[in-house]
N, C-alpha and C positions, 0 to 999 in steps of 0.2 A: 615311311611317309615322305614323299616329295614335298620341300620347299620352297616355293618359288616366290620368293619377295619382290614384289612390295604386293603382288597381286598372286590370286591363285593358291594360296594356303588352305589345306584342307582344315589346319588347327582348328576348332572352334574357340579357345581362348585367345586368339593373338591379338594383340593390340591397335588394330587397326580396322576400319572397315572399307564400305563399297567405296569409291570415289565418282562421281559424276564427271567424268570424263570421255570422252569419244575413244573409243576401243577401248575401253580397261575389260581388263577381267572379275569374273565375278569372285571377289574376296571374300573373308568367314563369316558367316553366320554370325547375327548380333543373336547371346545369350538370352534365353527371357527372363533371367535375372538381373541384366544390366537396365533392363526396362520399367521390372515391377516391383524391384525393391527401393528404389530412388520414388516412386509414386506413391508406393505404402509408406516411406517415412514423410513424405508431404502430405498425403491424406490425415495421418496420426497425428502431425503439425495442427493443422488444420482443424480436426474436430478435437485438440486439446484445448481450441481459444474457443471451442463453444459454437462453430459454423460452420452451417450442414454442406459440405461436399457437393461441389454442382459445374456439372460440364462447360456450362457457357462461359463461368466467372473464372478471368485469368491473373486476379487479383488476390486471390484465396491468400494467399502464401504470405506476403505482407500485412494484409490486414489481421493474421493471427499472430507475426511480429507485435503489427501497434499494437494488438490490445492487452498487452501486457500477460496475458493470463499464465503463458507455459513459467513464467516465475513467479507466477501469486499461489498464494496459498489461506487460507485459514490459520491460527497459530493454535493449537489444542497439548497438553499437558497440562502442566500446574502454573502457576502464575512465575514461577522463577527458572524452572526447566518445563522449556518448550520446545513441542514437538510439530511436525509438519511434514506435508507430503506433497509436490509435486506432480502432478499428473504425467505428465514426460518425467519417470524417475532418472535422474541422476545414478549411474555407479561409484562416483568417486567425490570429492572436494575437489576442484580446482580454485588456484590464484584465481581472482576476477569475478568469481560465480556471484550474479546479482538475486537477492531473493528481495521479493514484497512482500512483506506479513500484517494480518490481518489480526490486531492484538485484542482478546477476550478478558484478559484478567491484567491488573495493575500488578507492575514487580515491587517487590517490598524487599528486593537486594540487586546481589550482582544475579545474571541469568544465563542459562547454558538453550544452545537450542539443537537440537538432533533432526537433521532434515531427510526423510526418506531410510531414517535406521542408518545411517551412516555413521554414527558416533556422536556425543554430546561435544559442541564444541562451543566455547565463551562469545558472549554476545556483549560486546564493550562500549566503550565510546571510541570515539574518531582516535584518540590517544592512548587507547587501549587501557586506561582504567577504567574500572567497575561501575556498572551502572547504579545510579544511586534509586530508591524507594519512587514508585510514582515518574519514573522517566518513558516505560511505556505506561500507557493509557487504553484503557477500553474503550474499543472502536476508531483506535487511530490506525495508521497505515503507516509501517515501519520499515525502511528499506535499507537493505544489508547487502554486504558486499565484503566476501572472504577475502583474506591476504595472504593465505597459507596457514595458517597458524589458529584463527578466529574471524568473526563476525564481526565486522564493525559497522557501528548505526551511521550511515550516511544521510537521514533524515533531517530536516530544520528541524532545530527544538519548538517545542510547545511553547506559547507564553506562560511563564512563573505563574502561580495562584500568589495572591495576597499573604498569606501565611510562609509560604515559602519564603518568601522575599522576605519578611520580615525572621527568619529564621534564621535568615542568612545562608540557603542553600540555592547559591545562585547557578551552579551546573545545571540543576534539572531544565530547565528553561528561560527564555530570555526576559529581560524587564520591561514590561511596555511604559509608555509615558505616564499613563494613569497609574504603577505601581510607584514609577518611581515619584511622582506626585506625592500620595498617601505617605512613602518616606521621609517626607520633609517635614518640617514643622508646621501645626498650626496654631492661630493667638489672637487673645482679644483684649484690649482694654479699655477702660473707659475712666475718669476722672473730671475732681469739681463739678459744678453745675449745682444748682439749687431744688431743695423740695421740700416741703414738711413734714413730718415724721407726727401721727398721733404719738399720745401714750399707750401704753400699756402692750402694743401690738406689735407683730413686729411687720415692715410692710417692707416691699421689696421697689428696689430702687428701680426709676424709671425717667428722672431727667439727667440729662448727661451736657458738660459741657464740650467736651471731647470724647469721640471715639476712634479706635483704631482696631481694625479685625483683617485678619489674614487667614482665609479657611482655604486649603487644599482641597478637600470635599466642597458638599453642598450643607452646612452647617450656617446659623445661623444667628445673629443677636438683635434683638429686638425686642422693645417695651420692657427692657432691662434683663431678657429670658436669654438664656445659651441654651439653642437646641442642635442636638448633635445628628447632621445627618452622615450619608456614606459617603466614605471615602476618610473619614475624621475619628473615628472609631477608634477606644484605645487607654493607652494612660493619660491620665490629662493633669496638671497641676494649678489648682483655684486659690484662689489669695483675695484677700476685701481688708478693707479697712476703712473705720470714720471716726472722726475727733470733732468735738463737742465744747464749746468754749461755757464756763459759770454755769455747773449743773447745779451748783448747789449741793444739798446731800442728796440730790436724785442719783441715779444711775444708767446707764445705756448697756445693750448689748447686739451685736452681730453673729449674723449664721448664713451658713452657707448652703444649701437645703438640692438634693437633687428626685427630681420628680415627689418635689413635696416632704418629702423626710431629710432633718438635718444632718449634714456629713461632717460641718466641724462650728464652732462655736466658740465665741471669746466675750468678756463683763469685763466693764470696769464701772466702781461707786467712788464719787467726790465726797471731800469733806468740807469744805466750803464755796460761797459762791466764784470767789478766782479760779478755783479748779478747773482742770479740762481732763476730758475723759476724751479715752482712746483706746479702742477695742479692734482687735487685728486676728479673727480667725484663716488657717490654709489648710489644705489639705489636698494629697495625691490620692485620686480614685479612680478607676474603671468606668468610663461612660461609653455606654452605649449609641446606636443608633436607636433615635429616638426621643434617648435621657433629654429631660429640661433641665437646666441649671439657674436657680434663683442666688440673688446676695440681698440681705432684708436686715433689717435693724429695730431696732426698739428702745423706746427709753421712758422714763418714770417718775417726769415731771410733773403731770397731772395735768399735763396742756399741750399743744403742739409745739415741736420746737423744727426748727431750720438748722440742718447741722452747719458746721464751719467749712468742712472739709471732707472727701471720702473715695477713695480709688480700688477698683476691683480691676483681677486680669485671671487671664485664663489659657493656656497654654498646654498645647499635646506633647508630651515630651515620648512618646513611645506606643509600642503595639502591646496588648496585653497578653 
């Protein structure tokens, strides 16, 4: 076979073709595989993002870039080892390889994901430790990016749920304002003020000379009622007391009562008229959103009396 370069090569593989120039010679033959395999891998591009192949649109090619799809996937296995398939499969792992996953089941550990049968490989955090319980979520969208070695979730985290936070499992997700809110304390008190007390009953207290209330929630004190709404939910710690000057041989007694039933309770009985009674129930319990919290007294003079003195508070000391 005659060579004559740059033009006139009978080769059909040489690397070069016609040139538009005045007198060239006609050079080799473009393969029809230099033509129809570069069209077929952009076609396959193409309708892997879901869009139908069409003469006129010269924009094809990008638009199945943006729309993410040739790295999305569905995530299907078990909730801890998960599996996925690419539609442009993959032969190998590379550094760099971005996936988007589409998560069905919450993990309840660390997670392995095997993408297109290539091998199970760890799905971690950013620092390569294990992902904790609840870090993917059902229906969220998790995006991973191998380093050689493993999967690492480059996703934002979720915001924390309430319980978590109070858990103390702050990796899983970040702390919004409103968590970190409910974190803090909340508290009421109130103290002195006058009212009169029948006998025999016990009534709950309702004039106040002072009050002071700090609710992080939407919680509430009024007409001497603590009602607990959200955000205030939890362990709470309740305290009352009131003193009574010259019962006599009467007696008094306080309770602390939450939605109507008593949770702690304290008596005291005089033995002459100098005497002062002084009855001091507290108690730490679980209230709810909802719970109403009463402090109510009573005493057994057989008349109305005006106490001397008497201060209640109320305080969330924690999550239940």
């Amino acid at each position: 076979m005659e060579y004559n370069p740059p033009f006139g090569s009978l080769d059909p593989d040489a690397p070069y073709v016609d040139r538009n120039v005045p007198g060239a010679v006609v050079g080799s033959k473009v393969p029809a595989a230099a033509v129809e395999d570069p069209q077929r891998e952009l076609v396959a591009l193409i309708g892997a993002a879901g869009i139908a192949p069409s003469n006129t649109d010269r924009t094809q090619a990008a638009k199945a870039i943006q729309s993410g799809k040739i790295n999305y996937a569905a995530a299907g296995g078990t909730a801890n080892a998960l599996t996925a398939a690419l539609t442009l499969a993959p032969t190998a792992y590379t550094v760099g390889m971005r996936v988007v996953l589409l998560i069905a089941l919450a993990n309840t550990g660390a997670v392995t994901l095997n993408l297109n049968g290539l091998g199970a490989k760890a799905v971690t955090k950013i620092d390569g430790s294990a992902l904790m319980a609840n870090h993917l979520t059902p229906g969220g969208l998790v995006h991973l990016e191998y380093d050689g070695t493993r999967f690492l979730v480059m996703s934002a985290p979720r915001p924390a749920t309430q319980a978590e936070a109070d858990a103390g499992v702050s990796d899983v997700g970040y702390i919004t304002p409103l968590i970190s809110a409910k974190k803090k304390a909340s508290y009421m008190s109130a103290v002195s003020g006058s009212q009169s007390i029948p006998s025999g009953v016990f009534t709950t207290f309702t004039n106040f000379g002072a009050v002071a209330t700090h609710f992080q929630g939407a919680s509430t004190f009024a007409s001497g009622l603590l009602t607990i709404a959200s955000g205030d939910e939890g362990v709470w710690y309740l305290g009352f007391s009131a003193r009574q000057s010259g019962l006599g041989t009467a007696g008094q007694a306080t309770q602390i009562t939450v939605n109507g039933v008593a949770v702690a309770s304290d008596g005291a009985q005089t033995n002459s008229g100098g005497a002062v009674g002084h009855s001091s129930p507290s108690v730490a319990v679980v209230l709810n959103v909802g719970d109403v919290v009463a402090f109510q007294v009573s005493q057994t003079t057989g008349g109305s009396v005006t106490f001397n003195s008497y201060n209640l508070s109320a305080a969330r000391i924690g999550a239940s």
